[in-house]
C-alpha positions in Angstrom: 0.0 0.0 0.0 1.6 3.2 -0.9 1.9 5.8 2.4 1.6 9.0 0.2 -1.6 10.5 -1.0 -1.0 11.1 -4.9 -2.7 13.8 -6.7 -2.8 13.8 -10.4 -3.0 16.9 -12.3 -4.4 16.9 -15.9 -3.5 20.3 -18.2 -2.1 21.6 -20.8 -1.7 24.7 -19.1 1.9 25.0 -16.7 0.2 28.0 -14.8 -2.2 25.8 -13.3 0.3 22.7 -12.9 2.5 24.6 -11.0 -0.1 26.6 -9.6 -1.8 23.3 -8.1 1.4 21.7 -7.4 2.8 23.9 -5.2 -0.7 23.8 -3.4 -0.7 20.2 -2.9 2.7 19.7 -2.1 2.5 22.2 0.8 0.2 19.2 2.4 2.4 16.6 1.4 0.5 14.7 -1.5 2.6 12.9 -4.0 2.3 15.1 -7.6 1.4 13.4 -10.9 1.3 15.8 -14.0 -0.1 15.1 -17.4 0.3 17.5 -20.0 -3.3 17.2 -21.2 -6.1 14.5 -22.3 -3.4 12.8 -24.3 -0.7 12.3 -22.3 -2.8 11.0 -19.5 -4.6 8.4 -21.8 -1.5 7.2 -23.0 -0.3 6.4 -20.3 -2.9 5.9 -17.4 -1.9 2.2 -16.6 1.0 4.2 -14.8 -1.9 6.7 -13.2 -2.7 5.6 -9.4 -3.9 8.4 -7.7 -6.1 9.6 -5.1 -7.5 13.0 -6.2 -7.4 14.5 -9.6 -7.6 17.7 -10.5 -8.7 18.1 -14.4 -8.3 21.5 -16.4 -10.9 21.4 -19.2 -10.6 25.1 -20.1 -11.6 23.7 -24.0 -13.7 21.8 -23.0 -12.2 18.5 -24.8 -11.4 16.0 -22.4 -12.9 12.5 -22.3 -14.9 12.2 -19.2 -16.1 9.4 -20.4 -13.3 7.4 -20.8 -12.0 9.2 -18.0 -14.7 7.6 -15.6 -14.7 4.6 -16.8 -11.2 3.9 -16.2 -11.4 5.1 -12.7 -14.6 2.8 -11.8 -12.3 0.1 -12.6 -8.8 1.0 -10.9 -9.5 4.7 -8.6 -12.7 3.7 -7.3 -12.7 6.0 -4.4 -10.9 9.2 -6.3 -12.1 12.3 -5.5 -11.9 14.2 -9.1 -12.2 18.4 -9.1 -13.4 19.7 -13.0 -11.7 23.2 -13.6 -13.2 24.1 -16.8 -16.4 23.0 -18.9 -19.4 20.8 -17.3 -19.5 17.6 -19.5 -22.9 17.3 -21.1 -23.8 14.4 -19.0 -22.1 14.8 -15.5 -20.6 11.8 -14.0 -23.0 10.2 -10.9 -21.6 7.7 -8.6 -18.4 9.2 -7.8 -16.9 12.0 -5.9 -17.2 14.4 -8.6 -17.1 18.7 -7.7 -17.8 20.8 -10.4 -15.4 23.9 -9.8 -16.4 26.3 -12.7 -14.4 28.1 -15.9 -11.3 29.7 -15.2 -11.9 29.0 -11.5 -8.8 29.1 -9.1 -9.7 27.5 -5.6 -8.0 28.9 -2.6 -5.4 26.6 -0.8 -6.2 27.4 2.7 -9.1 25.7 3.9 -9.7 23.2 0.4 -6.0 21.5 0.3 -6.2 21.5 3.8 -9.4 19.4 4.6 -8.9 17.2 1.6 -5.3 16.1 3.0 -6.8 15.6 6.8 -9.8 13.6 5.0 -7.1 11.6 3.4 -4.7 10.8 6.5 -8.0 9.7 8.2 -8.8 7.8 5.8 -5.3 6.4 5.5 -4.9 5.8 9.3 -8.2 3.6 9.2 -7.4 1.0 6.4 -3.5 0.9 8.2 -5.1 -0.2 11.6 -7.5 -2.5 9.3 -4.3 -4.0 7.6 -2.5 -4.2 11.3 -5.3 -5.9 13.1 -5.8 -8.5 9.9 -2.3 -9.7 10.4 -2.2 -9.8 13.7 -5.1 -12.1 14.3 -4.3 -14.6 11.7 -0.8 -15.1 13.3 -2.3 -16.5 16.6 -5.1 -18.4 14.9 -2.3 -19.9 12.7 -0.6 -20.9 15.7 -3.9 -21.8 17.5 -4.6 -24.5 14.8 -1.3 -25.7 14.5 -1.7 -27.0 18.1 -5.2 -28.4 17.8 -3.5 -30.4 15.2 -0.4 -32.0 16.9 -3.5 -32.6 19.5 -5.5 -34.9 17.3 -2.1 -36.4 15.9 -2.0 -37.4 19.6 1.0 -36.1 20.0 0.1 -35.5 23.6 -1.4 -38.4 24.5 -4.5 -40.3 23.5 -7.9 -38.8 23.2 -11.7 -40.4 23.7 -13.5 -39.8 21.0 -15.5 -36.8 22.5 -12.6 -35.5 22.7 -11.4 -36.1 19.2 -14.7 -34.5 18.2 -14.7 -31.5 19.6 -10.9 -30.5 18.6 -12.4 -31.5 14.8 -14.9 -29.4 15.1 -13.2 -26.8 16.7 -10.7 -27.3 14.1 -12.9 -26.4 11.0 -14.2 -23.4 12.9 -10.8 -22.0 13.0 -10.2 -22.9 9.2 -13.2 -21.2 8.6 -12.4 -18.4 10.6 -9.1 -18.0 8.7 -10.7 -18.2 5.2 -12.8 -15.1 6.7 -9.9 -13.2 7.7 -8.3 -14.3 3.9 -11.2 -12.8 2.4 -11.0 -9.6 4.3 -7.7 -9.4 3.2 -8.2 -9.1 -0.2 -10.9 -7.0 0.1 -8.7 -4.7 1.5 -6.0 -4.9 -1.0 -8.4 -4.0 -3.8 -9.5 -1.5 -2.1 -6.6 0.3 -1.9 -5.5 -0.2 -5.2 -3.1 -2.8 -4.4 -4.5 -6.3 -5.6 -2.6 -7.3 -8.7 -2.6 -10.0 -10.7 0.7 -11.9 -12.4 -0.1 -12.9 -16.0 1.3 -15.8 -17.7 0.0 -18.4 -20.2 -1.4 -21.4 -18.6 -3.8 -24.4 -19.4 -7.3 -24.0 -17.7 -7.3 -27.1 -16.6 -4.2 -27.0 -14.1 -5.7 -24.6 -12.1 -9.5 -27.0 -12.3 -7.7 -29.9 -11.0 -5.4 -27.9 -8.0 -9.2 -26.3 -7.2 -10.7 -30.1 -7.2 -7.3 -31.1 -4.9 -9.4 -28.8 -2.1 -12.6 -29.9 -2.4 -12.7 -33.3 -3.2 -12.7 -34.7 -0.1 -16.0 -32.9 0.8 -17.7 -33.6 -3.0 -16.8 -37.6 -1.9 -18.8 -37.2 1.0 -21.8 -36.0 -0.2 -21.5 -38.6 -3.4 -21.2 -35.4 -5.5 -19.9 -35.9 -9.4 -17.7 -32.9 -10.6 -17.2 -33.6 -14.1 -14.7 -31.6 -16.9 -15.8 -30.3 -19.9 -13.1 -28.3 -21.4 -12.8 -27.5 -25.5 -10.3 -29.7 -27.0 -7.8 -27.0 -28.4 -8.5 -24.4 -25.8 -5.6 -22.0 -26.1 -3.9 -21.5 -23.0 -5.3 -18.8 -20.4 -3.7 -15.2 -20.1 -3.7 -14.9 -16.3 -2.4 -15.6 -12.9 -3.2 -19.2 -12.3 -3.4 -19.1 -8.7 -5.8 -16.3 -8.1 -7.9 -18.4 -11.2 -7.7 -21.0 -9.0 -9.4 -19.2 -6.4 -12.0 -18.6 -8.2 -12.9 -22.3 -9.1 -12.3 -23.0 -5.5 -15.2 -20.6 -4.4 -17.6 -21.5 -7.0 -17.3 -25.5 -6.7 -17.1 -25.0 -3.2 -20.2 -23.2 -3.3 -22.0 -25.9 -5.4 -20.5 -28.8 -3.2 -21.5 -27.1 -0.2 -25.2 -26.1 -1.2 -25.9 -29.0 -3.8 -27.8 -32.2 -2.5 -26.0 -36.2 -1.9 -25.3 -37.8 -5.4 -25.8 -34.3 -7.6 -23.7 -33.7 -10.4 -21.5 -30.4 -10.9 -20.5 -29.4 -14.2 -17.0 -27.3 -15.2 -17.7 -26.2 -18.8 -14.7 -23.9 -20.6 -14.9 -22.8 -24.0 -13.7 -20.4 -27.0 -16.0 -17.5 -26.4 -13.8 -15.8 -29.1 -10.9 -14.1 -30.2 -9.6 -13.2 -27.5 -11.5 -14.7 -24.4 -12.9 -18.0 -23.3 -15.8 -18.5 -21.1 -15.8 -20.6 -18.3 -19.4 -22.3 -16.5 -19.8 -23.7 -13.8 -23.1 -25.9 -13.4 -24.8 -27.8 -10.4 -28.2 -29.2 -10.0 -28.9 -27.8 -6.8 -31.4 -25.3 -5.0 -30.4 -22.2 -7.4 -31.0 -18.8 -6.1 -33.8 -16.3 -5.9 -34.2 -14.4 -8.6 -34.2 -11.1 -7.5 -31.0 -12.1 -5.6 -29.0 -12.8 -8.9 -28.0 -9.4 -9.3 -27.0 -8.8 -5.8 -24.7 -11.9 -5.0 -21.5 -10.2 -6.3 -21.8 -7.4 -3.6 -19.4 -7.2 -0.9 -22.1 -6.7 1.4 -25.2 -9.1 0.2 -25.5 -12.4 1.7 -28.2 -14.8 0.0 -30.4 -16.7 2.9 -30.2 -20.3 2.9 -33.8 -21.2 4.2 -33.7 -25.1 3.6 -30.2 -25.4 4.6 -28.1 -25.2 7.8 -25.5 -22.6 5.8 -24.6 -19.1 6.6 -25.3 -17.9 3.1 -23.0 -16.6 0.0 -20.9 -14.1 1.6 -17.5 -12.6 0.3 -16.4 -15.7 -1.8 -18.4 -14.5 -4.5 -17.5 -11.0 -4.4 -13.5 -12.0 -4.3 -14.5 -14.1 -7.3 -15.7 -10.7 -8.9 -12.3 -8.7 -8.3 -10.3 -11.8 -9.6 -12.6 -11.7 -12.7 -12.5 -7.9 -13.1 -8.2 -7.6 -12.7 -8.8 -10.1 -15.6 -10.2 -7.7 -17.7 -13.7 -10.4 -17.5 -17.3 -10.3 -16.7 -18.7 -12.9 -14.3 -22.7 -13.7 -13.7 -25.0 -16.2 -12.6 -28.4 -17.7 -14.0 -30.2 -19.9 -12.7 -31.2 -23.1 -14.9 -34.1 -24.3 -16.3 -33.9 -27.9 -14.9 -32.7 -26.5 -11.3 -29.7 -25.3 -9.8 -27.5 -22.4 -11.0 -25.1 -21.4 -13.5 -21.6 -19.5 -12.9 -20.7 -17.6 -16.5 -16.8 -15.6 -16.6 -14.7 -14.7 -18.8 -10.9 -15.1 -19.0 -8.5 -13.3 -21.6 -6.9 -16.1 -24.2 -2.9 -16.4 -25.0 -3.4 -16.5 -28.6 -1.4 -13.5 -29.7 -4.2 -11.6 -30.8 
């Protein structure tokens, strides 16, 4: 996580990039200039930055693009327009309209935008502190529940054994909480990455069956593969892929019925992508739900079941997906259950 606040500064004009920089830097944000629309669109893959300051005297730029590229990677921006409204003005976002030929004093504004940001910054550090330093106990706390049922301290009854097991798969589940949290928090501070290589889809299938197996075996559950033959190899990290199998046929073992099937489809979608399904027979979801399940904060109710509910397995599925440059969705099928749909980019040098 970088400790600076950046500010990037988009003009063609050096009176108000040094005007603006000199502001800035007197609270101690990190300065970013682009010399106009072009310069910053050419090179915006470089661009992380917390506020922006746009000079759109002509009344040229690209808000469009502009926004767009910021829902994806500067979600939480705060963006100042020094120049012409756009016809449609941007919603969603923190977004001030500061007027034509408008110089705001750096007094009070600089001033309360760099305090909101050291707040800001202060909270997602102790977030980031307390994360780490509750898994390194639990990590530790497990480790000696297991030497326990290894007997490594003597023999147990089998009440015994059964409440360390159970207690056992709390703490795992606890962990995979904290996991989750984790990356949450890494995305939303601009920091969860992806490392790209070419890889088979099936490698990281079977290291996702590896983890859930043992669970699919004891609900008599049938995972079959059906990948294209000729699938060109994936563009992508393989391990955060895998993560995203392991979520979704986790969720269909867990929520799916003894002896139901589960289906892992992957295909040429085209050119450039491949889509990737993943099928079960089970109870499906609401319909009004499908839209919601991808939210951090939207858990679906299990009524029939004895199961907390989707919670941020899906949504970590979503920002895997997204850093992809992918879509992910679910449907619910016609003969029961409910339908996973991504998208992956292909290695196919196009």
């Amino acid at each position: 996580m970088k400790s600076t606040t950046a500010a990037l500064l988009i003009s063609a004009s050096r009176e108000f990039l040094g005007y603006y920089a000199r502001l800035l830097k007197s609270e101690d944000f990190e300065i970013i200039k682009a010399r106009g629309y072009h310069d910053w669109s050419e090179k915006r893959h470089l661009f992380q930055f917390d506020v922006c300051l746009i000079d759109n005297e002509d009344g040229e730029f690209d808000f469009e693009t502009f926004f767009d590229y910021i829902s994806r990677y500067n979600p939480h921006a705060v963006v100042l327009n020094f120049g012409h409204e756009p016809a449609a003005p941007p919603s969603g976002h923190n977004y001030l309209y500061c007027g034509a030929g408008r110089q705001i004093s750096a007094a009070s504004f600089i001033r309360n935008l760099s305090e909101g940001f050291r707040r800001a910054r202060a909270r997602t550090e102790l977030a980031a502190m307390l994360i780490h330093d509750i898994r390194s106990p639990l990590h530790s706390m497990l480790a000696y529940i297991e030497l326990l049922l290894n007997h490594n301290a003597g023999p147990l009854s089998d009440s015994q054994k059964n409440y360390l097991e159970k207690t056992m798969l709390l703490g795992d589940q606890t962990l995979k909480m904290l996991e989750d949290i984790n990356e949450v928090y890494k995305s939303e501070q601009h920091v969860f990455s992806v490392d790209k290589a070419p890889f088979p889809i099936s490698r990281s299938v079977d290291q996702a069956l590896l983890n859930v197996w043992a669970k699919a075996d004891q609900k008599h559950i049938t995972i079959r593969k059906e990948i294209q033959d000729g699938l060109p190899d994936i563009l992508g990290d393989v391990f955060q892929v895998q993560r995203v199998f392991m979520n979704l046929i986790g969720n269909a073992v867990k929520y799916c019925r003894d002896n139901s099937l589960v289906i892992i489809r992957a295909r040429q979608k085209s050119d450039r992508m491949a889509e990737v399904l993943v099928t079960d027979n089970g109870g499906g979801i609401p319909e009004e739900d499908l839209e919601k399940i991808f939210k951090k904060s939207f858990r679906v109710k299990q009524h029939e079941q004895q199961h907390s509910g989707y919670g941020l397995g899906l949504y970590i599925c979503k920002l895997i997906v997204k850093a992809h440059g992918g879509v992910i969705s679910a449907e619910n099928n016609p003969q029961g259950g409910v339908s996973f749909i991504f998208t992956l980019p292909l290695n196919n040098g196009k």
